[in-house]
N, C-alpha and C positions, 0 to 999 in steps of 0.2 A: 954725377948727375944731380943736378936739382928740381925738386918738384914740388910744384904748387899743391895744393890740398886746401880744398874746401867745400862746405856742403848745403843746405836748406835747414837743417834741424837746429843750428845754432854749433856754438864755439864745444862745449861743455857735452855733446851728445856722442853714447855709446859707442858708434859706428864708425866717426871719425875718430876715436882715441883708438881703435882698433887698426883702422886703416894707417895711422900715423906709425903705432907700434911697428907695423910688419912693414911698410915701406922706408921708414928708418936704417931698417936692419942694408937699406939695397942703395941708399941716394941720401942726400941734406935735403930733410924738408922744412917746408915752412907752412905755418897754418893759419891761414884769414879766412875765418868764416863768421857770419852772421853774431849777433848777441844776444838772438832769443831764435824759435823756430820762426823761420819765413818759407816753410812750406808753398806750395802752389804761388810762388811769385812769379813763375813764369820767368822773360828776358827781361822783365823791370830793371830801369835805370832810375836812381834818383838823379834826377839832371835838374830839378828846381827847390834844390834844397842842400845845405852841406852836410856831407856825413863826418860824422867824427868815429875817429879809430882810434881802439885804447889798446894795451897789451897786458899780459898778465904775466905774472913773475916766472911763468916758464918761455917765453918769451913767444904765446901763440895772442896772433892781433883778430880780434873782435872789434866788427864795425856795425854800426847805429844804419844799416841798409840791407840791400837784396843782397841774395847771393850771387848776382849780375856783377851791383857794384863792388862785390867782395877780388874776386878777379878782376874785373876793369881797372881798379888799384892799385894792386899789384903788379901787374904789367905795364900797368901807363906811369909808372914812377913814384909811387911810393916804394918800392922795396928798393936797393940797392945793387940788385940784380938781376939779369932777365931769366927766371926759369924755361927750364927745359920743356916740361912739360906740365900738365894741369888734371889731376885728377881728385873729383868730389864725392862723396859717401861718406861714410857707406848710410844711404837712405834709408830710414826704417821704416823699411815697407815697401809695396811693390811700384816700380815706374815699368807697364808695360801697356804696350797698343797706346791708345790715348794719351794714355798718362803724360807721354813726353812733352807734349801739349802745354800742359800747366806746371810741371814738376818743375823746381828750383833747381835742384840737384841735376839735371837735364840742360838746364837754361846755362848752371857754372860752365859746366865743360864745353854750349855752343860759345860764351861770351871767350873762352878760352882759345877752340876753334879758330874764331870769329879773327882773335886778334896772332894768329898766325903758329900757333904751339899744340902738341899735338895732347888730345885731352879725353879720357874715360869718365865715363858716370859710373855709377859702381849703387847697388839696392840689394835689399837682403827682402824677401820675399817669403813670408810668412804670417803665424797668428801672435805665436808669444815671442817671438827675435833673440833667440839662447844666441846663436852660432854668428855672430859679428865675425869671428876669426875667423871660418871658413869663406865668408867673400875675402877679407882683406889677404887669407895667401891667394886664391886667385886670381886676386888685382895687382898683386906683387908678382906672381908668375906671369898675367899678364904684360907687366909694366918690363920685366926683362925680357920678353919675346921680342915687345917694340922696338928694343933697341937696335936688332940687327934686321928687324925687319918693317922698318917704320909705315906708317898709314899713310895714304893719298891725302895733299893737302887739303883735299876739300869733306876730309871723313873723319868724327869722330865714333866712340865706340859705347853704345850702351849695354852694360851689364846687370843683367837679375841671377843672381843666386838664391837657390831655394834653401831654408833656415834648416839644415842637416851636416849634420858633422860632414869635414870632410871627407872623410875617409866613404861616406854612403855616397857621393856625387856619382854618377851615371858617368857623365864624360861635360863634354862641352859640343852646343850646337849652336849655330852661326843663322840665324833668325828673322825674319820678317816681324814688323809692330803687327798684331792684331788688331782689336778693335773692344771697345766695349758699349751696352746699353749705355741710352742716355741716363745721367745721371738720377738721380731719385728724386723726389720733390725736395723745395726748400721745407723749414722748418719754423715756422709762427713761432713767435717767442713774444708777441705779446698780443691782444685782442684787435677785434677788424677795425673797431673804432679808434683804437688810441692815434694819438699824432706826435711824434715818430712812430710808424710801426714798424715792430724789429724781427729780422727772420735771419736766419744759420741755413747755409748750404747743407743740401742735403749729401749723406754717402755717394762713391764714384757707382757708377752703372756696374754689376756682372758681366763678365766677359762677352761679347756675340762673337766676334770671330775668334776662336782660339782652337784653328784645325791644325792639321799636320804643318811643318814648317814655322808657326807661329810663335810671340816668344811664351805666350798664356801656354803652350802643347810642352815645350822641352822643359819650363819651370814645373810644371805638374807631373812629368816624367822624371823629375830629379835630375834635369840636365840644368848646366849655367847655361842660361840664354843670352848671346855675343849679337847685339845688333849693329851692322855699320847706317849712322845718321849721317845726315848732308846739311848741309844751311842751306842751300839753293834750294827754293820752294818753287822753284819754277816746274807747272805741268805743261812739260814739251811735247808729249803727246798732242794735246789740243791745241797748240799754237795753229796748225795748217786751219782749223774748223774755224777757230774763235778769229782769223784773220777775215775768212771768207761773210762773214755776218760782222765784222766791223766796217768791212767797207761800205755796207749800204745804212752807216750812220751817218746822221746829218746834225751837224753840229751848229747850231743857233748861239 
């Protein structure tokens, strides 16, 4: 088996030499990820600019983009081969409820999804991030489940593990996104008057939903939280309501 690997925090980050380590031991991988963090990139594509990719003497490719275009690359014909399958992390730090929203790490595995191969997010969910190795064996445990029992093509798989030894993990629960406060305020970084004036995102929101089911409930329980995501953004629920108030649109 071959499998792709890549993440948002750049080539050189903890969680992917971790994850490389332990999925090594199971498949040939390969590693194209970012060259600095690109955190919260979201599904960015550089589509108006070239990116350049370089390699490093152990032969993992660092490219000058998202971690969108880091897979879109790979699979559209840069490498020499079509992987199997496509998984990113290990994130440092939490992708839950919202998060998947803006997360990088989130975004590799839909662009992965997207382009037809089956693909995990993988987050280590903590304050000081010791335990890298405990997601990466069960992202490796995961990654041989899949093989006899592969995902629906329209499903990828987000995982949070909570930063505790393996051996402490509770079990595994299968998960709903919660939700969190809206974000904090931005953050002035320089006075009302000047011109540029410069402000930094502020921290994500605290949790608001994070009841029973959620993935905020099983990570705070010491469960890994296994969420199935879809690309399809379509709310079919409301299709019947929102057809019945489109008809009485008049179009000028």
């Amino acid at each position: 088996m071959k499998i792709l690997l890549s993440n948002d925090d750049g080539y050189q980050a903890p969680g992917l030499e971790a994850l490389a380590a332990s999925l090594s031991e199971i498949a040939d991988i390969t590693v194209v990820a970012p060259a600095g963090d690109r955190s919260c990139a979201s599904s960015s594509l550089s589509v108006r600019k070239s990116i350049e990719v370089r390699t490093t003497d152990k032969g993992v490719y660092y490219v000058d983009g998202t971690p969108g275009d880091c897979v879109h690359l790979a699979v559209n014909g840069m490498l020499d081969f079509m992987p199997d399958m496509v998984v990113t992390g290990i994130n440092a730090g939490a992708n839950l409820g919202d998060d998947v929203i803006y997360s990088g790490t989130v975004a590799a595995a839909i662009e992965g999804r997207h382009l037809g191969l089956p693909a995990i997010a993988a987050s280590l969910v903590g304050q000081k991030l010791q335990h890298y190795v405990t997601a990466a064996r069960v992202v490796k445990q995961m990654v041989l489940q899949l093989q006899t029992s592969p995902l629906p093509s329209d499903t990828l798989l987000n995982v949070n593990v909570p930063d505790i030894p393996y051996e402490n993990l509770k079990g595994v629960q299968i998960t709903r996104c919660g939700a969190r406060h809206a974000s904090q305020q931005i953050i002035a970084q320089s006075a009302s008057g000047d011109d540029p004036r410069v402000f930094q995102i502020g921290p994500s929101g605290k949790s608001a939903d994070n009841g029973s089911g959620t993935d905020f409930a099983a990570v705070a329980s010491g469960r890994v939280s296994v969420t199935p995501l879809q690309i399809d953004m379509t709310r079919y629920t409301q299709v019947p309501e929102i057809s019945q108030w489109a008809q009485s649109l008049v179009l000028k």
